[in-house]
C-alpha positions, 0 to 999 in steps of 0.5 A: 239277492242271493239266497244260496247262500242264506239257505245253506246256513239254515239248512246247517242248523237244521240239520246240526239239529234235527230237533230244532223246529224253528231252523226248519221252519226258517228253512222251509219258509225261505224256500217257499217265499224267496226261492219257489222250491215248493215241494222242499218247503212243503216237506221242511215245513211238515218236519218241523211240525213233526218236531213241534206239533204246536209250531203255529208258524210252520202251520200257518206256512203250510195252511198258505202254501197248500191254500195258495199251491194246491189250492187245498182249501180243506187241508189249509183250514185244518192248519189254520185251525190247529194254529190257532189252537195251540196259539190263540192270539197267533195273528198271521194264523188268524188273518190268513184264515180271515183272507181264505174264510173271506175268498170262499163266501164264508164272510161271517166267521172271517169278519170275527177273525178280522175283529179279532186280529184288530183286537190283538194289533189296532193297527194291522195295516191290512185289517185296517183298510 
């Protein structure tokens, strides 16, 4: 797939507004997940929680890609705190922090997000298993 492409259009509309947090959040999450540029996305992400301090899905983004690229337990928990904060019921935030809390011994609080996660979509195929 050709994701030049893909990207030169949400890099358009980020940048025909800056404001607009979902278009650099959109941008930045293509960038991690399909392209790899790690250090753009990073920095899309942080500008659009920058733009929206309650953007729930840049946090989540961001918690991930620093878990997973930095290896940054400390600084993806807060994220994911902060997620879940402004959206309660945000259930990527909650299942990601589930995973990490999970990978990290910390069973207790990430079966309570599981829970959780189940609570708000019964039929979560990963919580399910």
């Amino acid at each position: 797939k050709d994701y030049t492409q893909a990207g030169a259009l949400y890099w358009k509309a980020a940048e025909a507004d800056p404001t607009n947090a979902d278009a650099h959040f959109s941008y930045g999450a293509m960038l991690s997940s399909y392209v790899g540029d790690v250090e753009k996305a990073e920095k899309m992400l942080n500008y659009a929680i920058s733009v929206d301090p309650q953007h729930a899905d840049a946090m989540c983004s961001l918690a991930n890609m620093l878990e997973h690229q930095h290896k940054d337990v400390a600084k993806a928990e807060e994220l994911y705190r902060r997620a879940l904060e402004a959206v309660p019921d945000h259930e990527r935030s909650m299942y990601q922090y589930a995973m990490m809390l999970d990978g990290n011994g910390k069973y207790d609080t990430a079966e309570m997000l599981y829970r959780n996660v189940l609570q708000l979509n019964p039929l979560h195929a990963e919580c399910c298993c």
